[in-house]
N, C-alpha and C positions, 0 to 999 in steps of 0.2 A: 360155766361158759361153754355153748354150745361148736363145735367143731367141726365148718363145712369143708366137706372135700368134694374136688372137682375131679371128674371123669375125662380120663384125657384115651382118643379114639384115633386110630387110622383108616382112612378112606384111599380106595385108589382109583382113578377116573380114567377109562380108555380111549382113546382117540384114533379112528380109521385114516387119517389125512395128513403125512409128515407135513407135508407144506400148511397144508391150514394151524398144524400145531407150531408150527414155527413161526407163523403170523401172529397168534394165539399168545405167545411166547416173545415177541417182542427181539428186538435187537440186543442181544447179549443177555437175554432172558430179564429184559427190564419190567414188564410185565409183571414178570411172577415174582421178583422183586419187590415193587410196590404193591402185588398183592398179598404176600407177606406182611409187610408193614402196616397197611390198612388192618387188616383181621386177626393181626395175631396168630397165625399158623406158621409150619414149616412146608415148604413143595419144595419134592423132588420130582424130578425130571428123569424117567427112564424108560427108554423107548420110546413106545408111543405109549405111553399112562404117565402120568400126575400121581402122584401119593399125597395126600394130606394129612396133616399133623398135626393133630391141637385139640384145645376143647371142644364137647361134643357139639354143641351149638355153632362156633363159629365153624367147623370143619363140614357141617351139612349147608352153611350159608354159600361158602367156599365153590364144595360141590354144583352146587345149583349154578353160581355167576361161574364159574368156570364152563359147562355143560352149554348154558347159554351163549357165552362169549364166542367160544368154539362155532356153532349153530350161527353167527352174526358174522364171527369172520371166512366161513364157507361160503358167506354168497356176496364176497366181495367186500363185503365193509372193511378197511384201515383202522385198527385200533393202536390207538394213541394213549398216554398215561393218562389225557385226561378224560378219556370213556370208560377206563377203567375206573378211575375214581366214580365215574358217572354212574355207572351201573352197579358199582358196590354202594352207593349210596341210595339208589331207584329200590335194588332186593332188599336193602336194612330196612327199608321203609315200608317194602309192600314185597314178600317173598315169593306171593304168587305173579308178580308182576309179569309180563312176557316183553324182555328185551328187544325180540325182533320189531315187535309191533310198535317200538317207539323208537329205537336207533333206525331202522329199515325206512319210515316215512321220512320219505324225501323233500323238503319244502321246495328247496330252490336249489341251484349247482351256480355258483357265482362264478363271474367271468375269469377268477383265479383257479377254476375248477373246484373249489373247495364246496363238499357236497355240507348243507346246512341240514340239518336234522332237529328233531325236539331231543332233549339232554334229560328230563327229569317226569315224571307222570302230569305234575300239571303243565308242563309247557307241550305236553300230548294235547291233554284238555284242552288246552287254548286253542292249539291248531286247529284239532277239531269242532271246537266251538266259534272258529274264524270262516270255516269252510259249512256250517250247518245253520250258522245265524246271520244278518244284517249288523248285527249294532251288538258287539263284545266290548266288556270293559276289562282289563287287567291290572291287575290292583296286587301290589307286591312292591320288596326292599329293590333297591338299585341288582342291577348284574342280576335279574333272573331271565335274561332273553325278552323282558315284553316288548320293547321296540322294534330291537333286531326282528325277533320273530314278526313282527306285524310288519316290517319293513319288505322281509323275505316272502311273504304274501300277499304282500301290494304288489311288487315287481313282477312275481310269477304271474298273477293275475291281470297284469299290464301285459305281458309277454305273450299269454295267451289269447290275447285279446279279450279279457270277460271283464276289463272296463277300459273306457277310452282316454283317463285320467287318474292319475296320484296327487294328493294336496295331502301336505305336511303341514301340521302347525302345532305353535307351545305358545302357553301365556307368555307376555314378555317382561312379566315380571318375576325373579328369580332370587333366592340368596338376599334379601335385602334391598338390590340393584333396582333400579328404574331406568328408563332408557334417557331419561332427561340427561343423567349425570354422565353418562357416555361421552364420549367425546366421538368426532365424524360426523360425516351425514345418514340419511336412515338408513341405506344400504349395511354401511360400517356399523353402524350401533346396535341393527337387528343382530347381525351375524355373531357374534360372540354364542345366543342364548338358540342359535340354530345349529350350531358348530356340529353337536350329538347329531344331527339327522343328516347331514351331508356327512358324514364319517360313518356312518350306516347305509345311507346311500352309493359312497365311495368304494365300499368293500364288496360292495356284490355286482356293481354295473362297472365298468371301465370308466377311467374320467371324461374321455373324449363323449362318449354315447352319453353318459348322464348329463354333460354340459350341452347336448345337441339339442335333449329330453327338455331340460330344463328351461332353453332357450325360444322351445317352442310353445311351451307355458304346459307340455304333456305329463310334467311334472313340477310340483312348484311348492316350495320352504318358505311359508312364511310366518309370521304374525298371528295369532289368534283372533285379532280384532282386523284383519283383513277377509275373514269370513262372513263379516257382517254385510247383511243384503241381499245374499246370492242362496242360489238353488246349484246343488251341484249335484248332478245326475249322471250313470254310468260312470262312475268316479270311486275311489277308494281313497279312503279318510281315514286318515291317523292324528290323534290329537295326544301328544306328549306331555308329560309334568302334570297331568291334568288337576290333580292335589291342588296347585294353584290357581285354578278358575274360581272367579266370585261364581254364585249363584246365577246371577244373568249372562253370563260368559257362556256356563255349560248349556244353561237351557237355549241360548243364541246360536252353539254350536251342532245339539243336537238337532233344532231345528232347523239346519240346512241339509240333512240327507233330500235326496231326490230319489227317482226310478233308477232301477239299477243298482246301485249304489251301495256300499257297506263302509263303517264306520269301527272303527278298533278305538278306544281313548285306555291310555294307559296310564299310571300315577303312583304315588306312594306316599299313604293318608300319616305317614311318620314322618313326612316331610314336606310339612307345610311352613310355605315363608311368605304366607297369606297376614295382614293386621291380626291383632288376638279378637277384635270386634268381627274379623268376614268370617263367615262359614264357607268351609272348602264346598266349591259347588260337585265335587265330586264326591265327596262323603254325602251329600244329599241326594244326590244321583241315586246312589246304589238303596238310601232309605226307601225313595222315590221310586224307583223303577224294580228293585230286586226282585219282583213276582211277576212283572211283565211279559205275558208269551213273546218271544221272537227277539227278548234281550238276554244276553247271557254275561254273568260276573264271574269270570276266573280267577283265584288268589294265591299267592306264591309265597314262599315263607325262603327262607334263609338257608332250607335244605334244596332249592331250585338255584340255586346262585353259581354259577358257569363261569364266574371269575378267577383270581387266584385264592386257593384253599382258606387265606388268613382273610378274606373278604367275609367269608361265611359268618368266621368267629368273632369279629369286629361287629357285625350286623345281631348276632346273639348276644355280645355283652350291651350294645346299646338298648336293644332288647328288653333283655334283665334290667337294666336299670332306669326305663320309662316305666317297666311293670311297677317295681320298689317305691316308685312317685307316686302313681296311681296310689298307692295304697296308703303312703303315708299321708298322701291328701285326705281320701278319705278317712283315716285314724283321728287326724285332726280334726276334720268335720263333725266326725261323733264327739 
């Protein structure tokens, strides 16, 4: 029986900036606390340098998101436990990654002053594939930022004036639910399955402005099948839940972009609550369009998920266990 031994190595890391190191370092050193727990190392604290402790891999990982962090919080960034989680999970993924270049891009600063950023490389991607194409799809599990983020670049782009409108919309069929069996009138019966985009709407505009916004139709939450007809031009388009569009739904929605105009639809092809007969028109979309110049498909996986930590793990074992279907289906087949 072969006998592996692990390398265990000290690193020590210098810091010119008490104050940035003290940011860096978190309230009662919470910080360095939970980067401890994340990586399995020890830091010490002395002076101005860090010591690292541990195995030789995780203690040069360490180095690096430390080195960074430091670099991120010198030009003003708030780091929070959960950017640290954020950026310990960005370097496990991609070492040469450059932290600034995606905590540093600023989407929006919402009226609570809370600066919005991308959290993870493809919610970079996205951004940047919101601000360099027309017509982005984002196609990922719940909690990886696709709405919000899409939400936060309708608004800024509303703000700056570089469209003259925002139109929200989700199929309104959801979960089994049909609106028939709702009780209320349409107003009451829509709002349940809009609720998501007015509570994204709600966290970045004040309620009075977005009720003014809304009132003046400069913003407007509806229906999917309320897009039917129209041309919408100078306009920014968010289509949610998109997983649930039939066929003629997407291709109805796509074809209302106008001049000006850009279109975000976001979804999540593990959650379709479409009959077993419809084909999700967004699983066809992306067969259909994915070579398209001028369309772009962004995809997020369960390491992009900006919720709380047991989100991630919940979304991996259902994961694991639609792959395990797949297969036994298949086994059976043969």
């Amino acid at each position: 029986m072969k006998e592996t031994t692990k390398t265990a190595i000290a690193e020590s890391v210098d810091f010119g900036d008490n104050e940035t190191l003290r940011n860096l370092c978190g309230e009662q050193d919470r910080n360095i606390r939970l980067i401890e727990k994340l990586a399995a190392v020890h830091l010490v604290i002395r002076g101005n340098a860090i010591s690292i402790a541990g195995e030789r891999i995780p203690v040069l990982h360490i180095r690096n998101l430390l080195s960074q962090l430091y670099q991120i919080s010198g030009k003003g960034y708030p780091l929070f436990p959960a950017d640290i989680e954020y950026a310990h999970r960005i370097l496990s993924e991609d070492a040469t990654a450059d932290l600034q270049r995606i905590f540093l891009d600023t989407v929006f600063i919402s009226s609570k002053k809370r600066v919005i950023t991308p959290k993870s490389i493809a919610q970079k991607s996205y951004i940047d594939a919101i601000r360099s194409s027309d017509m982005v799809f984002g196609i990922g599990p719940a909690g990886t930022g696709k709405t919000y983020l899409a939400m936060a670049m309708a608004i800024s782009a509303l703000l700056e004036k570089k469209v003259n409108r925002i139109s929200l919309a989700r199929p309104a069929v959801e979960a089994g639910e049909k609106l028939g069996f709702l009780p209320g009138d349409l107003a009451e019966k829509v709002n349940p399955y809009l609720r998501p985009l007015y509570d994204a709407l709600f966290d970045m505009i004040d309620f009075d402005r977005a009720s003014a916004l809304i009132h003046k139709g400069v913003i407007e939450v509806a229906p999917l099948a309320f897009m039917r007809g129209r041309t919408l031009n100078d306009s920014f388009v968010i289509l949610d839940e998109a997983q649930n569009t039939t066929s003629e739904q997407m291709k109805m929605f796509l074809t209302r972009l106008g001049y000006g105009s850009k279109a975000v639809i976001t979804g999540d092809v593990t959650q379709i609550d479409l009959p077993t007969d419809k084909l999700s028109g967004l699983v066809e979309a992306e067969r259909l369009l994915c070579k398209t110049d001028g369309i772009r498909f962004v995809h997020f996986s369960e390491l992009d998920v900006v919720r709380h930590p047991l989100v991630q793990e919940v979304i991996r074992a259902y994961n694991h266990q639609d792959c395990r279907k797949r297969k036994d289906g298949q086994g059976q087949k043969g």
